[in-house]
C-alpha positions in Angstrom: 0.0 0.0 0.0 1.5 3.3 -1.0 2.1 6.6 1.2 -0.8 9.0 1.0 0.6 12.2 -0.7 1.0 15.5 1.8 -1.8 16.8 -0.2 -3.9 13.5 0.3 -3.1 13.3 3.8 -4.2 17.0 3.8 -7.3 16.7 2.3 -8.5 13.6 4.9 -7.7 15.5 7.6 -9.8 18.4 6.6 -12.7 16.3 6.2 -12.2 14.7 9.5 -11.9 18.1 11.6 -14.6 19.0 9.7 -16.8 15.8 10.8 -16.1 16.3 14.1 -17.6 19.5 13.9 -20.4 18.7 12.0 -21.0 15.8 14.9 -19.9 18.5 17.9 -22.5 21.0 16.6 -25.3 18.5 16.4 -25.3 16.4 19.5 -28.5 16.7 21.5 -29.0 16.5 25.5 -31.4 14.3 26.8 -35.0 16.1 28.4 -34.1 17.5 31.9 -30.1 16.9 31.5 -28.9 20.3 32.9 -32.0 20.1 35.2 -31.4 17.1 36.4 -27.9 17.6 37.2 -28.2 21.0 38.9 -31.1 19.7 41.4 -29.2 16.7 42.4 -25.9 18.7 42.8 -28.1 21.0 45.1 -29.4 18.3 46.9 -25.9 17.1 47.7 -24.8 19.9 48.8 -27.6 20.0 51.7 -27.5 16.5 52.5 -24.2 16.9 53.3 -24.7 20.2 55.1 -26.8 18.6 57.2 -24.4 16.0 58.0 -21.4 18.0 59.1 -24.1 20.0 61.3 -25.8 16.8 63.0 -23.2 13.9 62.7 -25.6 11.2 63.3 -26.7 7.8 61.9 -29.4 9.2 59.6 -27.8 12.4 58.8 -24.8 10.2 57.7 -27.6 8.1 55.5 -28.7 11.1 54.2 -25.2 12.8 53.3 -25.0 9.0 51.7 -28.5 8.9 50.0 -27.1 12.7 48.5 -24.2 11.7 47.1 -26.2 8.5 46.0 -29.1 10.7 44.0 -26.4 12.3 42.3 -24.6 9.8 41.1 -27.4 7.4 39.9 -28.9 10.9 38.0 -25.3 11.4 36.5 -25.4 7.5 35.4 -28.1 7.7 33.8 -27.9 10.9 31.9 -24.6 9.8 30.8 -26.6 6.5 29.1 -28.9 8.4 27.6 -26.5 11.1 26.4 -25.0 8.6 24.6 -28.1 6.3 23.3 -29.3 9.3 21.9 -25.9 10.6 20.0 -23.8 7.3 20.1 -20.6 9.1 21.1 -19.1 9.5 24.7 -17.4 13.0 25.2 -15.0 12.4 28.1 -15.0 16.3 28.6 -18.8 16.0 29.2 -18.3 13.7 31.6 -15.8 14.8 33.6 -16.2 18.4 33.4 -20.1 18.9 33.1 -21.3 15.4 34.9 -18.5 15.4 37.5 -18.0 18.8 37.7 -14.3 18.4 37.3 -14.1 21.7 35.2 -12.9 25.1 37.1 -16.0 26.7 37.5 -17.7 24.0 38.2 -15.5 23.1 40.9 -15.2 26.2 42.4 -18.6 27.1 42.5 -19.3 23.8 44.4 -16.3 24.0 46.3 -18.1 27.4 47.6 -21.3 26.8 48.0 -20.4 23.4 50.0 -18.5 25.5 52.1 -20.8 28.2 53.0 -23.6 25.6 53.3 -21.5 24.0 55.7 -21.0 27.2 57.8 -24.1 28.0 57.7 -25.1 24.9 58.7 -23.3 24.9 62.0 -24.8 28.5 62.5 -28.0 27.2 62.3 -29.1 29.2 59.2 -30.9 26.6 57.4 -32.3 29.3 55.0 -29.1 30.4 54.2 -28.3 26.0 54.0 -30.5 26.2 51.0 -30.1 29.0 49.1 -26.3 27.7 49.0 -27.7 24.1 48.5 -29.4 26.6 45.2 -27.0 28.5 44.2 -24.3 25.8 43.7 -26.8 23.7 41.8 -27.1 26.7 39.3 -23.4 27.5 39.4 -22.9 23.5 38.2 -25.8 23.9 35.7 -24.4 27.2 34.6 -20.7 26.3 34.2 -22.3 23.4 32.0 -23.4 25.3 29.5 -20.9 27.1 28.9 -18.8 24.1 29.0 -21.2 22.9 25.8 -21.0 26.1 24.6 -17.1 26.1 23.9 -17.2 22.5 23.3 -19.3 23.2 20.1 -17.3 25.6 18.8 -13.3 24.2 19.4 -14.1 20.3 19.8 -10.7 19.5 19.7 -9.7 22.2 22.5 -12.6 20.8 24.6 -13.3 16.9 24.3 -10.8 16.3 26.7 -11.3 15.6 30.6 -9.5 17.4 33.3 -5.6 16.3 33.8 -5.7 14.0 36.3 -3.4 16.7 38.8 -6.3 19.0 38.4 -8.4 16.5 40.1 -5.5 15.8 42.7 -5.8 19.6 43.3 -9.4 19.8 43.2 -9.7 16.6 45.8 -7.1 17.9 48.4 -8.2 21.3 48.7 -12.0 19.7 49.7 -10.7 17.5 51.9 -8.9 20.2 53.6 -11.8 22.7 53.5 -13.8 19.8 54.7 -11.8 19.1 57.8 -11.2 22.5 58.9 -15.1 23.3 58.8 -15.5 20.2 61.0 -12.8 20.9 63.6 -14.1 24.6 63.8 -17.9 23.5 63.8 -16.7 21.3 67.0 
């Protein structure tokens, strides 16, 4: 089999780049994706609020039943995501699922972190507006996520470096701790 010519070569991978956008630009989101997502994310977020203010056998069921919502809803968006495009994007997964993008994590980050506060003041008002406001923030950062995605595939298909997420993980865990030792 002969070498492709630079021209040839050329010429193929035009047409791929410009398949991939062609694909990028017309995926679809299932009903109530975003939705879905941000609620669950919210819902998290006060479960687990109501965890580090309690510390109890059910509030440690529902800090578990929480993170439990959230990860079946991400499941099965991700399925039908890709039953109704037949592609996985590992960038939609990671950074708009998992929230592994910056905004997404930072906005959680905070809104965890003042629910928790606010939590161990005793404002549960101010618990779920948080609870609210990092649900949107996830939803939000989503979009845009999408957004750029559609129009730089190739930029965007890729999931956060896996140092990112070693960042990302540590600084919760610290955050974590140092909201429960001064809640104590």
């Amino acid at each position: 089999m002969a070498l492709p010519t630079p021209d040839d070569a050329a010429a193929a991978l035009a047409e791929a780049e410009t398949s991939r956008a062609q694909l990028a630009g017309g995926l679809g989101l299932p009903s109530f994706f975003y939705s879905s997502i941000g609620v669950t994310a919210a819902a998290q977020i006060a479960t687990a609020a109501v965890e580090v203010a309690f510390d109890t056998g059910w509030t440690r069921l529902l800090a578990i039943a929480g993170a439990a919502a959230f990860a079946l809803t991400a499941g099965i968006q991700l399925f039908r995501f890709r039953r109704l495009n037949g592609v996985r994007i590992a960038g939609l997964t990671s950074r708009v699922v998992l929230g592994t993008g910056r905004a997404a994590a930072t906005s959680y980050a905070l809104a965890l972190g003042a629910a928790f506060w606010a939590a161990l003041a005793g404002l549960w008002w101010l618990v779920a507006v948080c609870a609210c406001a990092g649900g949107l923030a996830y939803t939000l950062s989503g979009r845009r996520w999408l957004r750029l995605y559609r129009g730089d595939p190739a930029g965007h298909a890729r999931a956060e470096s896996a140092g990112w997420l070693v960042v990302i993980s540590a600084l919760a865990l610290a955050a974590l701790a140092l909201l429960v030792l001064v809640g104590r």
